[in-house]
C-alpha positions as CSV (number, residue, x, y, z in Angstrom):
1,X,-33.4,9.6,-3.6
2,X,-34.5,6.2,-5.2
3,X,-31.6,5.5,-7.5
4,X,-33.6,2.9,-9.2
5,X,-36.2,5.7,-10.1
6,X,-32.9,7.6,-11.3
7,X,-31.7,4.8,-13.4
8,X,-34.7,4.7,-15.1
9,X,-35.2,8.2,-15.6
10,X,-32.2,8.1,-17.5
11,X,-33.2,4.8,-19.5
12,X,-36.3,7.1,-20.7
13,X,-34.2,9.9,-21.2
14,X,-31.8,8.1,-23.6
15,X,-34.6,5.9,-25.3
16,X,-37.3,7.9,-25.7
17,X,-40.0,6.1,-25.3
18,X,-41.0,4.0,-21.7
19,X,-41.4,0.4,-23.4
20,X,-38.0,0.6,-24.9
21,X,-36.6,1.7,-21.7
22,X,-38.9,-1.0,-20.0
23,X,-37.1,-3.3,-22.2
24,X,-33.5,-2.0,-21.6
25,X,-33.9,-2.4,-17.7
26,X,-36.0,-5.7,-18.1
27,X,-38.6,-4.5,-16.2
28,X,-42.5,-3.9,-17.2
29,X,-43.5,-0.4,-18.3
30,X,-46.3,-0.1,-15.8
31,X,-42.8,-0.5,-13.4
32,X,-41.3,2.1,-15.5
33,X,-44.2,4.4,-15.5
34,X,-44.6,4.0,-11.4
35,X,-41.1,4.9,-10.8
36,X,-40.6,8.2,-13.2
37,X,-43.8,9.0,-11.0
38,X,-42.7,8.8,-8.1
39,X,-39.5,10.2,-9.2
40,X,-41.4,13.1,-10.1
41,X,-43.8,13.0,-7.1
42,X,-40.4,13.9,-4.7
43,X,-39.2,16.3,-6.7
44,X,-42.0,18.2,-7.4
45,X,-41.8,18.8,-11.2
46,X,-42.8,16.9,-14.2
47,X,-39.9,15.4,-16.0
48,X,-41.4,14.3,-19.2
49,X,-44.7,15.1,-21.8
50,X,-45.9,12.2,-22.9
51,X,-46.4,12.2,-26.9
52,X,-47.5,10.4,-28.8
53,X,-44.1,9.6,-30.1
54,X,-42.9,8.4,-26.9
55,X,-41.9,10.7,-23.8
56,X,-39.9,14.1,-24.1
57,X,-38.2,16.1,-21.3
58,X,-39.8,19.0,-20.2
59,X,-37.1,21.8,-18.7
60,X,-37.3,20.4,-15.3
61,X,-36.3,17.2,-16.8
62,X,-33.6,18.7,-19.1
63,X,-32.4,20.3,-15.9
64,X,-32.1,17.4,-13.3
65,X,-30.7,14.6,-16.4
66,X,-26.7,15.9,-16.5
67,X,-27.5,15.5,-12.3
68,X,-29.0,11.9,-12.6
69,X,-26.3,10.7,-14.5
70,X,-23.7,12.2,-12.1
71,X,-25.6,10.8,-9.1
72,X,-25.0,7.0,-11.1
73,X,-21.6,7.7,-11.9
74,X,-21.1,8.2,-8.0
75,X,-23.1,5.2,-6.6
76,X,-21.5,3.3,-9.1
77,X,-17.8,4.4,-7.6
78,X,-18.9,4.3,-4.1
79,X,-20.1,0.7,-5.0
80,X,-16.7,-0.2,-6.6
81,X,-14.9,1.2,-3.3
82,X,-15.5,-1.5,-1.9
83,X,-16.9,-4.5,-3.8
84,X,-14.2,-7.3,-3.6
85,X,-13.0,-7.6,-7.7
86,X,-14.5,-4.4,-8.2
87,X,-12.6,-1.9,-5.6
88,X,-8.8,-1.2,-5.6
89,X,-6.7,-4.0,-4.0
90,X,-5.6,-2.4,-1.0
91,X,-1.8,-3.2,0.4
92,X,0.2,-1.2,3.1
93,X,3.8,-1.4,1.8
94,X,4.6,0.1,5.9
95,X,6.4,2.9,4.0
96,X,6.7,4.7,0.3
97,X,10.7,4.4,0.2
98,X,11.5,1.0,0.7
99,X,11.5,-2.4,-1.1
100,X,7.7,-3.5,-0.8
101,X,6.5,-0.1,-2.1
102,X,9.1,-0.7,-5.2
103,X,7.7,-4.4,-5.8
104,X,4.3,-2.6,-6.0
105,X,4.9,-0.5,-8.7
106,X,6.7,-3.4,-10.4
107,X,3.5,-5.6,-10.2
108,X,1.5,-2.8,-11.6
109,X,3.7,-2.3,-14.5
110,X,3.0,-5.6,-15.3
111,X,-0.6,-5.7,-15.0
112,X,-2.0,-2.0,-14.9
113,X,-5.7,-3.3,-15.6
114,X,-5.8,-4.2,-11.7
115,X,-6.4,-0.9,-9.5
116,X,-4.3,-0.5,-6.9
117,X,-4.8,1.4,-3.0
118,X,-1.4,1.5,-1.7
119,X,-1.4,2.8,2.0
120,X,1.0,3.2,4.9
121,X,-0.5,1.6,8.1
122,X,1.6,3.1,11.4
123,X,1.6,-0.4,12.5
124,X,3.5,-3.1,13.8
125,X,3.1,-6.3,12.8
126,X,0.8,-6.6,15.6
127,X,-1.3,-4.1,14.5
128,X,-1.1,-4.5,10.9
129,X,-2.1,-8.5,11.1
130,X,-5.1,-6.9,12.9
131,X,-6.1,-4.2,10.1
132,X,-5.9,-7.2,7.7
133,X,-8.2,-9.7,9.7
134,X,-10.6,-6.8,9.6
135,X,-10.5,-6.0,6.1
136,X,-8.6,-2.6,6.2
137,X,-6.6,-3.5,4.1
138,X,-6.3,-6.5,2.0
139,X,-2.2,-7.1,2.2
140,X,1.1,-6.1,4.3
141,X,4.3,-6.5,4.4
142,X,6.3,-7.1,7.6
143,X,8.7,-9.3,9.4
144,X,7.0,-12.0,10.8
145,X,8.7,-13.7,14.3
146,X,8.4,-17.5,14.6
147,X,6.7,-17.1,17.6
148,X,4.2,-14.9,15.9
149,X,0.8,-15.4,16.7
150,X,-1.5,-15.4,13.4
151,X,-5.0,-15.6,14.7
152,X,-6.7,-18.5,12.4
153,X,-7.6,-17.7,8.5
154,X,-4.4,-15.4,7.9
155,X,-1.5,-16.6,6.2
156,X,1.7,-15.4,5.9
157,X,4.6,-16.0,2.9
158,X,7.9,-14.7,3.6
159,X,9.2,-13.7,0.3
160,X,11.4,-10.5,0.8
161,X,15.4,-11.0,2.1
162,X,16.3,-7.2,2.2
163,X,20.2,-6.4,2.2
164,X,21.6,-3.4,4.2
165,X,23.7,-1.0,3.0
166,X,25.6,1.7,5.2
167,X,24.8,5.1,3.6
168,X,27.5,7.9,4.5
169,X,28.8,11.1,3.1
170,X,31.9,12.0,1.0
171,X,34.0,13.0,4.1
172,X,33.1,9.7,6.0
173,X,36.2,7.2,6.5
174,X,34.3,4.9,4.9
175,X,33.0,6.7,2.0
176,X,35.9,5.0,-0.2
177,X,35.1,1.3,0.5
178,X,33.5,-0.8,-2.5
179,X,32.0,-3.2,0.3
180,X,31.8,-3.9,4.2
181,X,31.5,-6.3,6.4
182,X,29.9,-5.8,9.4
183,X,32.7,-6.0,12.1
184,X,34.4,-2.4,10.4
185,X,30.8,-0.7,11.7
186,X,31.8,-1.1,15.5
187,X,32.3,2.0,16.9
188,X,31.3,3.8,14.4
189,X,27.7,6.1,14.5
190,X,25.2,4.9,13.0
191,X,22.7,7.2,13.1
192,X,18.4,6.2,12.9
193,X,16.6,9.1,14.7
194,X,12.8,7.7,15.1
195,X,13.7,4.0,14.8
196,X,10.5,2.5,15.2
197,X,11.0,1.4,19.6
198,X,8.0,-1.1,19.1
199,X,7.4,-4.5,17.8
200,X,9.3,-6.7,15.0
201,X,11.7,-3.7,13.8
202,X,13.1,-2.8,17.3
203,X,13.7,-6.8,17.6
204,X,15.6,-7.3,14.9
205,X,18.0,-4.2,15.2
206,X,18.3,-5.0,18.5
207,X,19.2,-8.4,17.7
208,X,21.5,-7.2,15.2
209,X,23.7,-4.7,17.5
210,X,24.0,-7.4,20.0
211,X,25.1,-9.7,17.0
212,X,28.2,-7.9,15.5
213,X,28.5,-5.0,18.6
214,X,26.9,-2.3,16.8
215,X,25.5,0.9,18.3
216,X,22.8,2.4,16.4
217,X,22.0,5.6,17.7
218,X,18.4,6.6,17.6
219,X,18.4,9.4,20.0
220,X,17.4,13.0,18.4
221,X,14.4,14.9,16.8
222,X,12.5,13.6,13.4
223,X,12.9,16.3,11.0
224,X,12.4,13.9,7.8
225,X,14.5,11.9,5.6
226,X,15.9,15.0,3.4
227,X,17.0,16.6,6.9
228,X,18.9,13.3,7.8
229,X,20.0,12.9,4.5
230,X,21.6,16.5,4.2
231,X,23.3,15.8,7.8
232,X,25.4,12.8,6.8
233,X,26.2,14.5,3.4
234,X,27.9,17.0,5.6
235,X,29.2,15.3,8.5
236,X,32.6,13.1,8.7
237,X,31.3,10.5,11.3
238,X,27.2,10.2,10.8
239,X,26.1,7.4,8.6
240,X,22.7,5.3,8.5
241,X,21.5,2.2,7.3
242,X,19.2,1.7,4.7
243,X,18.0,-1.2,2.7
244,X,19.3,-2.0,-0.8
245,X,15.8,-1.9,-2.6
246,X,14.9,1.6,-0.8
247,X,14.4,4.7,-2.7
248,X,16.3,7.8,-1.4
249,X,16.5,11.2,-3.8
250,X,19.2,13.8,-3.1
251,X,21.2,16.9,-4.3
252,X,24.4,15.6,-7.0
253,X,26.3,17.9,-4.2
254,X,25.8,15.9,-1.6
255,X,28.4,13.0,-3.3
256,X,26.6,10.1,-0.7
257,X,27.8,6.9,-1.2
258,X,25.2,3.5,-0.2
259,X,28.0,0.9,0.4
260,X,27.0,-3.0,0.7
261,X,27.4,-4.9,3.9
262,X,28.9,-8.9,3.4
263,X,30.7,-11.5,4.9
264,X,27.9,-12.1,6.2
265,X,25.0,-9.8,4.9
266,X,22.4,-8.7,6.9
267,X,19.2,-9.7,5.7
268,X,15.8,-8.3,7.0
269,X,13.6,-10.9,6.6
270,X,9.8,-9.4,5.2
271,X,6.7,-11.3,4.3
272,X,3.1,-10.8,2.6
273,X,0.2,-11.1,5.1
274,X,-3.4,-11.9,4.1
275,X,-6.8,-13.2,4.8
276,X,-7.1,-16.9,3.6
277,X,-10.5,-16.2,2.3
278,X,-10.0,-12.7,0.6
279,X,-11.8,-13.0,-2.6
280,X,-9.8,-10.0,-4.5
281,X,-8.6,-11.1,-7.9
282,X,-6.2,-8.9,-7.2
283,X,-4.7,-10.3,-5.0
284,X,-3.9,-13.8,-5.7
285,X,-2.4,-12.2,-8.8
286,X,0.0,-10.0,-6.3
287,X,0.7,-13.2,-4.7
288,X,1.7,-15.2,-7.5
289,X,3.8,-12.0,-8.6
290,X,5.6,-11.7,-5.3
291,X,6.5,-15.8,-5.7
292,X,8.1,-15.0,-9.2
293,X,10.0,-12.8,-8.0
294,X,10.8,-13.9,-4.7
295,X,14.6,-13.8,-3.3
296,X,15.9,-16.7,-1.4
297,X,18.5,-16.1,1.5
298,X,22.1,-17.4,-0.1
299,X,23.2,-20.7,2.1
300,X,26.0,-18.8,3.7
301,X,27.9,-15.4,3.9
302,X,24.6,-13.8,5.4
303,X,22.8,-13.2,8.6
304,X,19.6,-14.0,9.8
305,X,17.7,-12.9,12.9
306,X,16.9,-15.7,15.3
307,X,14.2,-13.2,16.6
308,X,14.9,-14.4,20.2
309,X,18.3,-13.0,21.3
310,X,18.3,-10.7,24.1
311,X,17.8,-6.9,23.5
312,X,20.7,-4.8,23.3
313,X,21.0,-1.6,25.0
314,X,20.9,1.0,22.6
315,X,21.2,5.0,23.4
């Protein structure tokens, strides 16, 4: 269907008469007058009597106008999907829970007029570099290795230094302790069934065992967050690691405790990832947000990955 002929079906509709609507759409009203025509011509019905007052709607037309104006309204969001400045600005924050997903909703608190697509790519870097070269979405956020290639016209900002903290249950040995360092986590279980095997994230925890003699034990099923949740609330050994920006919910009765790590402090090390030539409003305004809020690493006490330290074997 000719949404052109729509549009100006509705025009009439509304005005009343073809030279107003003529005038409204800045067209001529023989251009008006073709259109309802052929308008009418695929539908099979007449949708106004001409009067000499102007046009009316006969019941066919009465019928299709609440239609005509829905079939607008929908070209006119399936245009805005995807119309740079118009459509949502798109950013994978990798996953709901942690930091980047929390900046997000920051940024829109601040500026709720921009519409906002947040996704979760199952990416790694690799992957998620390549959904932004080919406009699937218009931001990420992950660690980015020196030697990472960028293929030309995406940029990268590192502007996230994430903390870890050790998250353990009530009965835990550690439960008590205000802070850590990481030397009093050898030998104990640290526990990160589904730890993503692949790209930047297996590098850096690698890196990190190999760094302070850490096992992190990744062996086991995925039955969610809650499930892992409700087994360190009950066990005396299990803990996890988790970042100090993420967002974990749980039952008062499970009493967990999230405990810093210092002297030095992990930091995982995330940046923003975009097309150079992105036009989005959007997101030069996330950009600048991200900068004005963005956390340095301290000069000392913390611990960065050098990205090329050998793997560590971990069970």
């Amino acid at each position: 269907m000719d949404l052109e002929a729509v549009r100006t079906f509705v025009a009439v509709a509304a005005a009343g008469q073809f030279q107003e609507a003529a005038a409204e759409l800045s067209v001529t009203q023989q251009a008006v007058s073709k259109r309802v025509a052929t308008l009418e011509k695929g539908l099979g019905v007449r949708l106004f009597t001409r009067t000499a007052r102007g046009a009316r709607l006969t019941v066919d037309g009465q019928a299709f106008l609440p239609h005509a104006r829905e079939l607008l309204r929908v070209a006119e969001r399936a245009d805005a999907s995807v119309r740079p400045g118009r459509r949502a600005l798109r950013v994978d924050v990798v996953n709901r829970r942690i930091v980047t997903a929390g900046l997000l909703q920051d940024f829109y608190r601040t500026r709720p007029a921009i519409a906002l697509d947040v996704v979760t790519l199952d990416a790694d870097v690799d992957g998620a570099i390549a959904a932004v070269e080919a406009g699937t979405v218009d931001a990420t956020f992950h660690a980015v290795p020196p030697r990472q290639h960028l293929p030309e016209g995406i940029r990268s900002a590192q502007l996230i230094h994430e903390p870890h903290q050790l998250l353990v249950g009530p009965r835990h040995p550690l439960a008590g302790a205000r802070a850590l360092t990481p030397g009093q986590l050898v030998g104990r279980r640290i526990w990160m069934p589904g730890l993503d095997a692949r790209g930047e994230v297996a590098a850096y925890y690698d890196e990190l065992s190999a760094a302070f003699g850490i096992t992190i034990d990744v062996v086991g099923p995925v039955f969610g967050n809650e499930t892992l949740l409700a087994e360190i609330a009950d066990s005396a050994d299990l803990s996890t690691l988790v970042g100090e920006g993420s967002r974990y919910l749980w039952p008062d009765s499970y009493d967990l405790r999230r405990i810093p790590i210092r002297d030095p402090a992990p930091l995982y090390p995330l940046s923003l990832i975009w097309r150079a030539d992105n036009p989005h409003p959007g997101l030069g305004e996330l950009r600048g947000y991200l900068h004005s809020r963005r956390t340095h690493a301290p000069d000392a006490h913390v611990w960065l990955p050098t990205w090329g330290a050998p793997a560590a074997r971990r069970p």
